[in-house]
N, C-alpha and C positions, 0 to 999 in steps of 0.2 A: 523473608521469603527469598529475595534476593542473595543473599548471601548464603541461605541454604542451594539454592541451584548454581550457583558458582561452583560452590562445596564438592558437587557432585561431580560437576566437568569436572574438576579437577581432579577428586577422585579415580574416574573411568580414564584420564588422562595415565593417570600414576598406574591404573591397570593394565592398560595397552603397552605402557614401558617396559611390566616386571615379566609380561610374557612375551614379549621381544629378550628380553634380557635372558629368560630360562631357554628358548628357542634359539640361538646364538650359539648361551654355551653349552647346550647338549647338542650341537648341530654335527658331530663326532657320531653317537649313536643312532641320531635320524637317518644322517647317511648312510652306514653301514645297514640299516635296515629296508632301505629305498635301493640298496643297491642290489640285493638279496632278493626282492622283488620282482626288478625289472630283470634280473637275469633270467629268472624262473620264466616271466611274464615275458621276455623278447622275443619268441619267434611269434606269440599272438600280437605284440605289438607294432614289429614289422612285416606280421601279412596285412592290421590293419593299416598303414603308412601305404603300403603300393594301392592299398585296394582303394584308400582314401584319392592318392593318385591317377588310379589309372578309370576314378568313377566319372570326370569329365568327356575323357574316351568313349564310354560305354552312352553318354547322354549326346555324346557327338552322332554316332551311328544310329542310334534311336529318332534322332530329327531327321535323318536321310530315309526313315519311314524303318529299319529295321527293327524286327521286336527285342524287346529287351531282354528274353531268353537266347535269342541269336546271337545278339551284340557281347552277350558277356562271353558266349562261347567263341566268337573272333577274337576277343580280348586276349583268353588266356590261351589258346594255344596258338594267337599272332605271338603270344609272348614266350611261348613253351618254344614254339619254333626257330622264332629271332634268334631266342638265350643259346638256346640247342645247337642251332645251326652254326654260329658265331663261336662256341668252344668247339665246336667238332671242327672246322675249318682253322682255327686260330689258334687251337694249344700246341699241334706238331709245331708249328711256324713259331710259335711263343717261345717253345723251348729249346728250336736252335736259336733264338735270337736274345733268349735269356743267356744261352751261352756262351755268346758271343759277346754279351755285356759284360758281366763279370771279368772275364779276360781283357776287355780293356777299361773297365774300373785300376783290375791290378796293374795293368799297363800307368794307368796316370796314375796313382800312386807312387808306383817306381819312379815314373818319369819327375815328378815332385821330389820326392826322397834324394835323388842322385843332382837335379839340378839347384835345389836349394840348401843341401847338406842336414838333411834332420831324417829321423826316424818316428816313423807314426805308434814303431811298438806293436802293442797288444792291441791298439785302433784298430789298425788293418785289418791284424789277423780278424777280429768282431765282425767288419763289417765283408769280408770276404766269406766268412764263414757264415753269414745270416744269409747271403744271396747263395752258397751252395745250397744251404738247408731249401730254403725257395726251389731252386732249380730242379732238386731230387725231390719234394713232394709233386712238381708239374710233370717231372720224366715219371714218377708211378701212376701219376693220371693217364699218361697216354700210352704207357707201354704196359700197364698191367691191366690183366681180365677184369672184367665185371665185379666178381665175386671179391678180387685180390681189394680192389678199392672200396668195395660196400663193408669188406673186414674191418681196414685201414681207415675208415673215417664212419663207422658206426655213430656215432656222438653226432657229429655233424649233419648225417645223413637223416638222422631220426628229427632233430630242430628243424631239418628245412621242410621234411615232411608237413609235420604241426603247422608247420609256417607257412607252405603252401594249403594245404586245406583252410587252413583261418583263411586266407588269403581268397581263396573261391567262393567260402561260405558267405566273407565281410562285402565282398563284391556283390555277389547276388543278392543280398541281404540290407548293401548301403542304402536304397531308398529309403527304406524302411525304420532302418536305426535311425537317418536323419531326422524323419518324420517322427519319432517318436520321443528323440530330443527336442526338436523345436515345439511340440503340444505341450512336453512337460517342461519348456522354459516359459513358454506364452501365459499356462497355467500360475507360474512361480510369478514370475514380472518380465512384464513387458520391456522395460528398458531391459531386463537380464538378456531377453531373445535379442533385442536390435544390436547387443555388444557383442554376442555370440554369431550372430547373423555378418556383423563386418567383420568380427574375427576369421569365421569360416573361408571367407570371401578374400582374406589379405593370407591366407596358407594357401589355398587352392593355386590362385595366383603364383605364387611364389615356387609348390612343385612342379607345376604346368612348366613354367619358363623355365626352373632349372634344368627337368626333364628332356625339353627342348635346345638349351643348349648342352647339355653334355653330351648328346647325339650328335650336332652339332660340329662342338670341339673334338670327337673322335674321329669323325670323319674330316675334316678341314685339316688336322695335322696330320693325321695318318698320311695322307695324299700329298699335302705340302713335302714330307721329308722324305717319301719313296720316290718322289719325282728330283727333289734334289740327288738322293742315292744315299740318302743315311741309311746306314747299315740297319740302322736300329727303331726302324720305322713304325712298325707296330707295336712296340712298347709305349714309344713317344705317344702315340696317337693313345694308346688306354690311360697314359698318366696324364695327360692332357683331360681324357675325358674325366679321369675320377676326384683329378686332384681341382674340380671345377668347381666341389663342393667346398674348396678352402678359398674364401676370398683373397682376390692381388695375390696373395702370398701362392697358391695352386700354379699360377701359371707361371709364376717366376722359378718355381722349384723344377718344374719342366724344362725351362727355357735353359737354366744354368748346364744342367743334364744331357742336354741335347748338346749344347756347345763344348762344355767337357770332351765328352764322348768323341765330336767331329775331331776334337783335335791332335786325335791321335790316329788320323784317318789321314787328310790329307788338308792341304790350308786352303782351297777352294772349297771344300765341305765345312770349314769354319765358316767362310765369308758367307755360302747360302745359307747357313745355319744363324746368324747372327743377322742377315738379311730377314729372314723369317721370323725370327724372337723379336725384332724391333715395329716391324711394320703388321703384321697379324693382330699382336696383341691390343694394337690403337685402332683397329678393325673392328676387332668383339669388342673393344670399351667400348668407343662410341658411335657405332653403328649397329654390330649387329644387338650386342646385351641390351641395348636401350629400347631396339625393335619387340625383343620377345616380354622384357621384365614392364618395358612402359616406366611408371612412375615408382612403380611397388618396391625398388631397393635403392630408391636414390639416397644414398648414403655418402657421407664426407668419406671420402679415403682416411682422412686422420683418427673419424671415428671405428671405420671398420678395423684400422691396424691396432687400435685400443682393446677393442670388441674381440679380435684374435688373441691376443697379448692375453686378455683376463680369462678368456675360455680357456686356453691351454695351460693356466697357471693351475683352474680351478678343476678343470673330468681331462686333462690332457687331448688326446687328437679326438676324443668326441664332445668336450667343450669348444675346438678349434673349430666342429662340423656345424653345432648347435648358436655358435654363440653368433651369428647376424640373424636367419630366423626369430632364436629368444627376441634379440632389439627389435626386431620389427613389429614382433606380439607384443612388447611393454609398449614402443611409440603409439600402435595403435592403441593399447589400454591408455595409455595419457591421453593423449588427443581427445578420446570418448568420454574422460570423466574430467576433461580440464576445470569445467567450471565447477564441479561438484570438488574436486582439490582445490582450487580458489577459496571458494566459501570455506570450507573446512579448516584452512589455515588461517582466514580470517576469525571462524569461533574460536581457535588454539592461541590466536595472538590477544584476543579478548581476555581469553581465560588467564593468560598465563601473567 
């Protein structure tokens, strides 16, 4: 009897292998079919992400005694308005100051080309020509009609539609969805709800704060680099704010940009600018990021540069976006099942 239930681990062992092994190497066609999906599926999937996000908000106002028909309605047109207000006020200003970036991107260029003796080539012209293309879809935003632009980005216009309504519907609706996931996980197993319950609980977290500082970093460098007199002040401050989603590496890609840029300005605008890239960013590590995140992304630097490094190998800048999130959802699945792994590897060292 014994040796028949050996028989069998090892059986179910040799199982678990042969579809790892088929899932591996058909991981070529899964992808391509996973990819086909979520493109279809992306504008519902990022009205659910904001609505997922901004359902804290809605539970915030709700405890200040407002009803939760009202609260969603301050949500989405605090947010309609915010969005609205900040392109109507920011794209004229955007796109003189995109155009004033560009020309001295090619300014350092040249100034590189001439004092080191090399030619960048067909480089250049790439990436001069990627920022014109930039420049002239922001100038038809602000100088062309209504009509001209809803012609001009029909595709676009139609996803964010979809994607705003999911997005009103998910919101009004999230109580609800939640509640109807957590009966049918309490239903399934209990331990299923408690791991879903801290999962929930270690994302929420994690959008709150990043939320919180990218608002944050927009405003903090915006203002840092106007007062200094960078030219290019409101760029800074949006690349600051976006690129907050790329850990370490986000703000270093700013800092370098910023300094660049001064240096073809004047060398007192270096020195504020390099004053600012040094002292700020030991600011937000470890004072403010640690305020809003708490414990929730205490992460080794060595492991997030790993973490970046494999994202960007494996979906490019939306594995670079996903890949500390992903670690945080696996740390937490380990942690929750450490001992249930423990035991496990103990029956597989039995068996094998």
């Amino acid at each position: 009897m014994q040796e028949n239930k050996i028989n069998y681990r090892v059986i179910n062992l040799l199982a678990i292998v042969a579809l790892l092994y088929l899932l591996v190497s058909s991981v070529g066609i899964w992808w391509g079919i996973i990819s086909k999906c979520i493109q279809v599926l992306a504008p519902f999937i990022i009205g659910f992400a904001f609505a997922y996000a901004f359902t804290p908000l809605v539970r915030w106002l709700q405890k200040k005694g407002i009803k939760k028909g009202i609260a969603v309605t301050i949500v989405i047109l605090g947010l309609v308005l915010f969005v609205g207000g900040l392109l109507w006020v920011t794209l004229p200003m955007l796109y003189d100051q995109l155009s004033l970036f560009i020309k001295m991107i090619a300014e350092v260029l040249n100034n590189l080309e001439a004092k080191y003796d090399f030619s960048l080539g067909s480089y250049e012209f790439k990436i001069t020509d990627h920022l014109n293309t930039i420049l002239g879809d922001v100038g038809s935003i602000v100088s062309s009609s209504g009509i001209d632009f809803i012609n001009k980005s029909i595709g676009f216009i139609g996803k964010f539609i979809v994607g705003f309504v999911g997005f009103v519907y998910f919101l009004i609706d999230m109580d609800q969805i939640r509640s109807a996931v957590k009966d049918w996980l309490r239903s399934f197993s209990k331990r299923g709800f408690e791991y879903f319950r801290l999962m929930d609980g270690e994302i929420t977290n994690y959008l709150k704060g990043l939320e919180i500082f990218m608002v944050i970093q927009f405003f903090e460098y915006s203002i840092l680099f106007l007062i200094t007199g960078h030219p290019n002040w409101l760029i800074l401050g949006i690349l600051a704010c976006i690129t907050t989603v790329i850990p370490y590496f986000g703000g270093l890609i700013t800092n370098i940009i910023a300094i660049v840029l001064a240096s073809v300005v004047s060398t007192k605008l270096v020195i504020f600018t390099i004053i600012i890239c040094l002292i700020f960013p030991q600011i937000d590590g470890y004072l403010i990021s640690p305020k809003i995140y708490g414990k929730t992304t205490n992460v080794s630097p060595l492991i997030v540069i790993m973490l970046v490094s494999i994202g960007g190998t494996l979906a490019g800048i939306y594995g670079i976006i996903a890949a500390l999130p992903v670690y945080l959802l696996l740390r937490t699945t380990y942690r929750f099942f450490q001992k249930d792994l423990k035991k496990g590897m103990v029956i597989v060292k039995r068996t094998i």
